[in-house]
N, C-alpha and C positions, 0 to 999 in steps of 0.2 A: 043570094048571099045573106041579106038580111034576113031572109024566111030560115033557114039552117041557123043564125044565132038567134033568132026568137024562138024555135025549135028546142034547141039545146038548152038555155035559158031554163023554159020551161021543164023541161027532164028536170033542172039539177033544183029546181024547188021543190020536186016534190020526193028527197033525199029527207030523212029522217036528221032533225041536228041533233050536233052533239052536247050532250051536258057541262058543266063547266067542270064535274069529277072528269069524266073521261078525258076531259081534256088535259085536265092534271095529271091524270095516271099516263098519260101517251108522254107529256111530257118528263116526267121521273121513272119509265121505262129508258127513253132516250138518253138518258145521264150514263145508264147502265154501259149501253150497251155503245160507247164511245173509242174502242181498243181499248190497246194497252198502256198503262200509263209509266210505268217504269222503262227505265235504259234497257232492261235485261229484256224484259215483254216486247217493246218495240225491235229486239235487236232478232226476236227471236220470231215473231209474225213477219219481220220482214224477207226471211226464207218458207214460208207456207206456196213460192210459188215453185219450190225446187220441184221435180218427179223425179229424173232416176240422178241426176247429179253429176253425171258423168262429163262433163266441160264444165264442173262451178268452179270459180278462180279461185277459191280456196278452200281451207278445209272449215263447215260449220263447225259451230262450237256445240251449238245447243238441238240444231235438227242433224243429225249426220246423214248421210248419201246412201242408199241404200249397199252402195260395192264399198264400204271399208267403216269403221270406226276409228274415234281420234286413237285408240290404245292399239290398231290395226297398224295404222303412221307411224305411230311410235317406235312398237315392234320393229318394224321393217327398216325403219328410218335408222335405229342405232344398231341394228345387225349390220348394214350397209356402211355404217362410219367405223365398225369395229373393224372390217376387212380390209377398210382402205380409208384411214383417218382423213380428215378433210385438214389444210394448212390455213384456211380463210372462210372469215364470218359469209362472203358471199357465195362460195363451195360448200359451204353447209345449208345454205337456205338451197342451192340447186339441188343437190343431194337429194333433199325431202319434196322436191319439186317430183324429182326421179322417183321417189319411191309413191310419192301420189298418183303417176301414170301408172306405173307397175301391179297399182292394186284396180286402176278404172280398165287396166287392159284386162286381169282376170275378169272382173264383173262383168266385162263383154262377152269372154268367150262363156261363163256361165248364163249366158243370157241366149246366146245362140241355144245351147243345149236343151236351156228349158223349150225355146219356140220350137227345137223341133220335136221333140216331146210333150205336147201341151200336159198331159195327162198322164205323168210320169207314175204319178205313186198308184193309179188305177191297174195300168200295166204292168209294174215290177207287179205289184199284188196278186194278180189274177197269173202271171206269168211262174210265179214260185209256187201256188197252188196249183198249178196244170204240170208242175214238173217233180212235184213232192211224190218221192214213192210210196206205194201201196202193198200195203200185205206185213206177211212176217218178217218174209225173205225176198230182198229187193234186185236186181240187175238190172244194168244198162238195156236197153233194147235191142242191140243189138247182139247181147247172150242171150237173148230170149229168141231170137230168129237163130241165131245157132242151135238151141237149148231145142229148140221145134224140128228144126232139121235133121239134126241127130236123132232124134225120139221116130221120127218119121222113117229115116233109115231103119234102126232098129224094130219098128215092127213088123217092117217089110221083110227082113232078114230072118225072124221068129218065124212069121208067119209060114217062109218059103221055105225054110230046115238050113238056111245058108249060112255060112260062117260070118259073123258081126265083121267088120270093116267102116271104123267111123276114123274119120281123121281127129287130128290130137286135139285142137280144141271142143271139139263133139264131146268126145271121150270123156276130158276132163271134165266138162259141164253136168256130163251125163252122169258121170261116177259118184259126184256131188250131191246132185240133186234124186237117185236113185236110192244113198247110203240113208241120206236125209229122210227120206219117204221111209224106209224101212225101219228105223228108228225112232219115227216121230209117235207112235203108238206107246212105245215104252216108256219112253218121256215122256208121256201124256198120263202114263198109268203111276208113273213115279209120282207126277207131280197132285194128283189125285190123290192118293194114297195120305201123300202127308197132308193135304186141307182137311183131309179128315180126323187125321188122328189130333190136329193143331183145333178143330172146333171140339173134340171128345176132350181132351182138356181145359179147352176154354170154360166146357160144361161144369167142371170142378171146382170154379171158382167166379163163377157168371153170379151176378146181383139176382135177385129174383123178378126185378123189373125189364130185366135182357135177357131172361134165362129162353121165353118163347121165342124170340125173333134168332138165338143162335140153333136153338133143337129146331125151326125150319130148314137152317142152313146147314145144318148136320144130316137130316133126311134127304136135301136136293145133293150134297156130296156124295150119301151113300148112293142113291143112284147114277150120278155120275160116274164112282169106282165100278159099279156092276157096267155101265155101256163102254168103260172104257176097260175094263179086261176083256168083250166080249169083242173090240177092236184091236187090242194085241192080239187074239189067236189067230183073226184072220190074217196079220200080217208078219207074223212072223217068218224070223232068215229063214229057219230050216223049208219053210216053202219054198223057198227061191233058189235052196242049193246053196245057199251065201251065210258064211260064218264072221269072216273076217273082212273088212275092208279092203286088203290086197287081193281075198280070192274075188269081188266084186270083180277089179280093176283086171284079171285075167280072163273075167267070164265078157267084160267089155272090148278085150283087145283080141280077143278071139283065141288065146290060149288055152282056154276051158270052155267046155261045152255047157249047153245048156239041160239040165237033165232032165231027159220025158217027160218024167210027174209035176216038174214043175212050168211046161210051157204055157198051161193055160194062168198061171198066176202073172208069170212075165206077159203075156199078150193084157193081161187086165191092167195089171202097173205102169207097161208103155203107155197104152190105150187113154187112162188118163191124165199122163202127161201130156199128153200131145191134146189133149181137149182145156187143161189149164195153159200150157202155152199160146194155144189159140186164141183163147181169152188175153192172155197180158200183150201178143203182140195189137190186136184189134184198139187196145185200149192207150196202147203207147203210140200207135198210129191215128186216134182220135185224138189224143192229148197234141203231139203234132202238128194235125189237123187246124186244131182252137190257135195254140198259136201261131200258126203263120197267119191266119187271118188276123188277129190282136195286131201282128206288125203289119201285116198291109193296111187295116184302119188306121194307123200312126203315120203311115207312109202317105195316103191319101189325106191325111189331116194336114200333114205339113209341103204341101202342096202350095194353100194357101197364105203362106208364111214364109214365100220364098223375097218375097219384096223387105216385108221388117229384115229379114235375115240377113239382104243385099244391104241396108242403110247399119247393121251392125256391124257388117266390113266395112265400109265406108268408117263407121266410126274408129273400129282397132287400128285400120292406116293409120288415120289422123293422130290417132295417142302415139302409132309406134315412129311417126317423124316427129312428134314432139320427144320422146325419148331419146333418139336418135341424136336433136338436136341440144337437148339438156345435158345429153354425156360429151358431148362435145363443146361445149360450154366449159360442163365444171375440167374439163381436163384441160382447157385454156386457160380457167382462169389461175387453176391450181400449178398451173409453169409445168404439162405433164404434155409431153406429142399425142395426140390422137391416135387411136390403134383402130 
């Protein structure tokens, strides 16, 4: 015993002392750093031990609880007295009692939501990106496995000399998506046509400092308009037998034949629909895919979160027999039968 405090002893001499500044600055550190000294500072550290707030006996003034603000109480508080006036100063203090459960019962149930969602804005996010559609022209997926199906018929029926037979929504998809295709060349050449002539004018009145960088973009146009008339001729109606949109819809419902010269264009037009189809179902069945696993990693997360979740029911009871029991108060005290 005595050897361990000769021991120690020892240690603590051979401690570096302290100066007599140091010891002044440790002391006029400590003046600092004493709380607070006002009514307001003291009234307001003495809530730094609140967390979510949710059983504090009354409403802070100066920390608020995270489930409500005083302008929250407020709100709610004279909606609830406009509906049904209170006749007594102590029916008005239950009143605001009632509306301060009403707001810690929401903050529970958003609190359940978040726990089972830890990582809500990861998933809405990645979940609106895997479901955003793609391309020019968008459909459901499950047009598209129609849209495939029909195309698949259809070139089995070319193929075979057989009369078309698609059921109706085949048909309609198909008449859609085939008119589309046959016109997207024209519209392509249309829209061609006028970049060009819109930078041949811009030419006439271009700075001299801009003048190169539009005559680049006047020569990539002009070749654009030469590949894309050389795309209208491949795809024009008169290959297809098809003039007007109605005669489309009879050469699909099998009221018009398909004519010799033009079977080999139909077998190529089917032919690649059915390889674009293929593509957009593989890719709505990957997108799928990505999500259901997003929700089963959500689903497996909140596994661990079933205990906090059980002590959040625990807590909404407790609010909702306090409410229970505050409306049955104020309508006692207000001379009103309990309902």
């Amino acid at each position: 015993m005595n050897d361990t405090a000769v021991m120690i002893r020892a240690d603590t001499t051979t401690l570096p002392r302290r100066t007599a500044k140091q010891i002044a600055a440790s002391r006029a550190n400590g003046k600092l750093s004493g709380g607070p000294k006002t009514a307001v500072g003291k009234q307001r550290s003495g809530q730094n031990a609140i967390r979510h707030g949710i059983f504090a006996r009354a409403v802070p003034q100066y920390r608020h609880p995270v489930y409500y603000t005083r302008d929250e109480v407020t709100s709610l508080y004279e909606g609830m007295i406009r509906e049904r006036p209170c006749r007594t100063a102590l029916g008005c203090v239950l009143t605001e009692n009632l509306a301060v459960d009403i707001l810690r019962l929401r903050h529970v149930r958003a609190l359940e939501h978040a726990a089972l969602d830890p990582n809500v804005e990861y998933d809405l996010e990645t979940e609106r990106a895997l479901q955003m559609p793609q391309g020019e022209l968008t459909r459901p997926a499950e047009d598209h496995q129609v849209l495939l199906s029909g195309a698949k018929r259809l070139h089995e029926a070319i193929q075979a000399g057989q009369p078309i037979d698609l059921a109706d929504h085949e048909h309609d998809l198909m008449t859609e998506e085939i008119w589309r295709r046959l016109n997207g060349p024209a519209r392509h050449l249309k829209s061609t046509r006028k970049r060009l002539a819109d930078l041949e004018q811009q030419l006439l009145t271009v700075v001299a400092d801009d003048r190169e960088m539009v005559e680049a973009d006047r020569a990539q146009a002009a070749l654009d308009l030469r590949d894309a008339e050389e795309w209208a001729k491949t795809q024009e109606m008169s290959l297809y037998g098809v003039e007007t949109f109605e005669a489309l819809q009879g050469i699909l419902r099998g009221a018009e034949p398909i004519l010799a010269s033009s079977v080999t264009h139909w077998g190529k037009l089917v032919s690649a629909i059915i390889h674009d189809e293929s593509r957009e179902v593989r890719e709505h069945q990957e997108r799928d895919s990505q999500l259901e696993r997003i929700r089963r990693i959500a689903l497996v997360r909140s596994i661990g979160l079933m205990e906090p979740i059980e002590k959040l029911a625990e807590y909404a009871a407790r609010i909702q027999k306090s409410m229970e029991r505050t409306w049955a108060m104020i309508q006692e005290v207000e001379g009103q039968k309990p309902t």
